[in-house]
N, C-alpha and C positions, 0 to 999 in steps of 0.2 A: 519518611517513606509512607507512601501510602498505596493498598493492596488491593486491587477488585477482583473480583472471581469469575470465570468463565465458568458456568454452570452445566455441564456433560458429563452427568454423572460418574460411573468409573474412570471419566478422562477428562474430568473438570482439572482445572489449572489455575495460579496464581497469575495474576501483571503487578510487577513489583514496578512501582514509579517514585522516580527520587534522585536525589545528587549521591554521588558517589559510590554507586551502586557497585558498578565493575569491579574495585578492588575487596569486595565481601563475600569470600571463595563459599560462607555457611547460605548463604543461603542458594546455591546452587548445589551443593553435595549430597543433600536430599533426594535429587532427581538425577544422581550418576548411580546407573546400577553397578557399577566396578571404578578402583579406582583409574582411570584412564578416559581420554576425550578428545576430539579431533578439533578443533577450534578451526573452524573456515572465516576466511575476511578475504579483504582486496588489498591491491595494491597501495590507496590509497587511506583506510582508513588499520590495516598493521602498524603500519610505523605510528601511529597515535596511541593504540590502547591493546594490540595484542598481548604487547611483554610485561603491562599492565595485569591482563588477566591471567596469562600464564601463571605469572610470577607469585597471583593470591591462590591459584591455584595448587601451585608446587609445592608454597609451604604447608599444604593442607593436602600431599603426599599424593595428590594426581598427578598422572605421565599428562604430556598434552602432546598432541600430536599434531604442527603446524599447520593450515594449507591457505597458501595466498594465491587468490584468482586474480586476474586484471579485473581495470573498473570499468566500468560502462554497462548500458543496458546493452551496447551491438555486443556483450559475450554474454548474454544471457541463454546459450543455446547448447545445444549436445555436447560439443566441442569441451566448452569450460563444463559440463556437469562430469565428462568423464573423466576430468583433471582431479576431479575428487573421487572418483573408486580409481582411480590407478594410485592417488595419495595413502586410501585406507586399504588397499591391497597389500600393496610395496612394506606399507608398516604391519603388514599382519594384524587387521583389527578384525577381532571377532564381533558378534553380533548383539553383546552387551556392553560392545562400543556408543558412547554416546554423542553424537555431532552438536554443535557449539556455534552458533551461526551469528559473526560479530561482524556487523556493516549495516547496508540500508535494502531495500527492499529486495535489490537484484540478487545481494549474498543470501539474505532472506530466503527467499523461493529457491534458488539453485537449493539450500543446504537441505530446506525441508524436502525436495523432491527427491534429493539424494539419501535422505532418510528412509523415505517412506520406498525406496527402492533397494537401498543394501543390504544383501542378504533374508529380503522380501521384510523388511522394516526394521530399523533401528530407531531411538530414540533420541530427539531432538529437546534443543531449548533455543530462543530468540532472544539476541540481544542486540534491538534495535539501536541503531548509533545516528538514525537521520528522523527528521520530524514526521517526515514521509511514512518511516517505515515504524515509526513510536505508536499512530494513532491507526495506522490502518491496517500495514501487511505483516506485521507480527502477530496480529492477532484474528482468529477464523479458522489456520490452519489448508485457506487455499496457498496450492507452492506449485510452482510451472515453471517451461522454459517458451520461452519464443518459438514461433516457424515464420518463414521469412514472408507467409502467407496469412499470419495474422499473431495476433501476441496472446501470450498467455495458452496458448492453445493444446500444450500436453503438458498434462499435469497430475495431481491427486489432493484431493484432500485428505488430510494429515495432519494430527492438532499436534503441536509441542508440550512439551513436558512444563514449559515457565515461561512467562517472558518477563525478559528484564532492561526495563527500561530506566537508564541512566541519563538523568537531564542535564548532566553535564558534559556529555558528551555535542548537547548543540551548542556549544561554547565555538566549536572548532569547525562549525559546518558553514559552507559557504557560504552568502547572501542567497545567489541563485536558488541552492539549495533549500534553502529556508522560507523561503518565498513559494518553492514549489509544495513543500508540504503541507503548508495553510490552505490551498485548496483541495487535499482531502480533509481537513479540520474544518472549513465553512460548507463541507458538503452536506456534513450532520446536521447542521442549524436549518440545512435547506429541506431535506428529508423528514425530519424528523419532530427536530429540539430548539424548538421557536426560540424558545428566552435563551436557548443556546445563540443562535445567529444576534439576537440583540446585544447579546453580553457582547459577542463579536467585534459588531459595530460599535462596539465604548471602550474593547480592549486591545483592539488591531494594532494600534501606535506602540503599545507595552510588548505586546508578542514580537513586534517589527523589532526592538533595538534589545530585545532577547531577557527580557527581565527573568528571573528565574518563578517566582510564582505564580508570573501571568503563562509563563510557557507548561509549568506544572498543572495549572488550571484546567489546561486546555489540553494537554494531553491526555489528563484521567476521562474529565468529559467526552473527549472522544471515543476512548475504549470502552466508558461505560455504553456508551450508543452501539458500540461494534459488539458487543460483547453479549448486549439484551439481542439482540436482533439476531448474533448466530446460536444462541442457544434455540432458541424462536426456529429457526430454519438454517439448522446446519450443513445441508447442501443445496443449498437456493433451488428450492423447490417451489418457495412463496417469498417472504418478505423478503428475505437477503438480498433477493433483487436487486431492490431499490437502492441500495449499497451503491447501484452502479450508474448512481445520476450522470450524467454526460461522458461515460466511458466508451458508450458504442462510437460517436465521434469520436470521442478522444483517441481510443485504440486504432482508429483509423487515419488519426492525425500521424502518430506514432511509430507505425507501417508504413504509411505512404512516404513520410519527407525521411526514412531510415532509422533504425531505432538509435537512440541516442542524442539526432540532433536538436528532438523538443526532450525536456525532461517529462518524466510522466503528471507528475501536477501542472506544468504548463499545457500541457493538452489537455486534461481533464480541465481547467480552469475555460480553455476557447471550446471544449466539448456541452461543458453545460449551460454556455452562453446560447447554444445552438438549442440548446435543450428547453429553455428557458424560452428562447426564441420560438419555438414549434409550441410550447405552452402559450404563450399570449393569441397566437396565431389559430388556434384552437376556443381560445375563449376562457381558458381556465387561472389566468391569471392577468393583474392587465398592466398598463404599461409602467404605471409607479413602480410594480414592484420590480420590472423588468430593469428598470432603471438601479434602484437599491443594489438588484445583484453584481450589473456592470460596477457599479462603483465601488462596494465591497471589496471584486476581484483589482479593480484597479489599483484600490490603495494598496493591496497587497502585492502590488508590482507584479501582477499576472497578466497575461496578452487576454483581450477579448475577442479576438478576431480568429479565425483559424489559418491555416496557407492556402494558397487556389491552387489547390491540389485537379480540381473540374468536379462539378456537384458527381458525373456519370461515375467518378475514381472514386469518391467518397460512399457512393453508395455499394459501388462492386463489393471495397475493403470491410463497409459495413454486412456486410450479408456471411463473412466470417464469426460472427459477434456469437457470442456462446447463448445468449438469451434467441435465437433465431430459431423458431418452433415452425415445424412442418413447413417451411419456406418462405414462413410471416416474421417479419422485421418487427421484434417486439421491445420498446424503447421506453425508457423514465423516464416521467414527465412530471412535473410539480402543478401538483392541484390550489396547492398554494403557498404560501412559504411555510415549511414546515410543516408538510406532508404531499408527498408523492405518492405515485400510480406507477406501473407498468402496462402499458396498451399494445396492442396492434392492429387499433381500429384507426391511427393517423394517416392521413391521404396521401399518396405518396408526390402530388403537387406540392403539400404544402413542407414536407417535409423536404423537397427538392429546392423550397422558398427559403427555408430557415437557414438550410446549408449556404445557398449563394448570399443571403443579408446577413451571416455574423462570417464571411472571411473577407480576407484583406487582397490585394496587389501589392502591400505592402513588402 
């Protein structure tokens, strides 16, 4: 196991990363103010490891108090977060109740918002179960639910008390799945951590057929990147931004064709091809490297292309984008590999270019 630290002072926190993590009830029991805890998952990832956690749980003389959502990002909305205060009502959970948030990104945000909402805060822990949610949305502390007008869009931030990241857990995750979380893990190497995307490009094949070390690699390297950057700017005020290389696309890919039917890393992967696009297009990068990135995402079985959704939809959808200051489209863009910008000096011609030459009819 290996441990890196979110640095927030009174509410700094551990990322525990490793195999077998889920069934080692001691290192969660530190961060239950009582014994008792509401374990949230879905439908699809309980029957795998809830009775798991329960069970190291129980012996270690905590109540758990069940709650299984359906999967999908289409219930990431009001609907399924109230399924969980009718859950912790109905069981009479007081306010040194502690939520338990066992899935990928969507259980994720639901639990932490339901946190940071019941009974004007509860405490939470993350125990990410998807690649998706190991390297990026466990860790920060952003937690939201959808509006059918753009995503992510009520929310709070709210740090967790732990996260725990069990690498065994991508043992059971789907191809798809697996595919999609590597484009927030090659997002760091793009932003940021140059020898990070290098290592990428020599370790992509080991991460594809799920080696355990290459995947533990690359999970910590990523949190170490999430982790400096939101201590740095823990409510993206400045750098965190950048965090959101090809999201404004993406979010808008994600919206428009209905949540659910691109996974959020396959939009984010045809998002920063657009983004990456508007960077050559500008000047700030040129086309070798434009090429590098297409192929990076390709070997990782990601789409380069977005849906013809109509540049005028793409742009309407994007003007939702949380980065949207005073009614300027303010957008990442890579200065070069391995370090980005936030602007809202790009033309809105050329940005109208990028959209129509990285999607498909396909």
């Amino acid at each position: 196991m290996e441990t890196l630290t979110v640095a927030l002072g009174d509410r700094s926190y551990p990322i525990h990363v490793g195999r077998g993590l889920i069934g080692r009830s001691e290192l969660l029991l530190p961060f239950l103010c009582r014994p008792k805890a509401a374990v949230v998952s879905n439908s699809t990832v309980a029957p795998l490891y809830l009775q798991r956690l329960a069970h190291a749980l129980g012996l270690a003389g905590v109540e758990v108090v069940e709650i299984v959502l359906p999967d999908g990002e289409q219930f990431k909305d009001w609907r399924t977060l109230n399924k969980v205060f009718d859950a912790l009502l109905e069981r009479h959970c007081e306010r040194s109740i502690t939520l338990i948030a066992l899935g990928g990104g969507v259980v994720g945000d639901i639990t932490g918002f339901a946190a940071a909402c019941y009974q004007r805060g509860v405490p939470f822990i993350q125990v990410p179960t998807t690649l998706l949610a190991q390297v990026d949305s466990s860790v920060g502390g952003k937690t939201a639910i959808n509006h059918p007008l753009g995503k992510n869009m009520i929310g709070a931030f709210y740090q967790p008390k732990l996260v725990l990241a069990d690498t065994d857990t991508l043992d059971t995750l789907p191809d798809r799945e697996l595919r999609a979380g590597l484009a927030e893990v090659i997002k760091y190497g793009l932003i940021r951590d140059r020898s990070f995307l290098e290592w990428l490009e020599v370790n992509l094949d080991r991460l594809l057929a799920r080696e355990p070390v290459a995947l533990a690699e690359a999970v910590c390297r990523s949190c170490r990147n999430k982790s400096e950057v939101v201590v740095a700017d823990e409510r993206e005020t400045g750098e965190r931004a950048l965090l959101n290389l090809g999201h404004t696309f993406g979010h808008a890919i994600e919206t428009g064709v209905g949540y659910g039917e691109w996974l959020h890393g396959e939009a984010i992967a045809a998002g920063t091809m657009m983004a990456a696009a508007l960077s050559l297009q500008l000047g700030w990068i040129d086309a070798l490297d434009l090429v590098r990135i297409e192929k990076l995402f390709q070997r990782a079985g990601l789409p380069v292309y977005g849906p013809m959704l109509g540049v005028d939809r793409y742009l309407e959808l994007m003007q939702h984008d949380k980065k949207v200051d005073d009614g300027k489209l303010r957008l990442v863009l890579l200065q070069q590999l391995g370090q980005a910008a936030v602007t809202d000096a790009a033309p809105l011609a050329e940005i109208r270019r990028a959209i129509a030459d990285r999607c498909t009819h396909a």
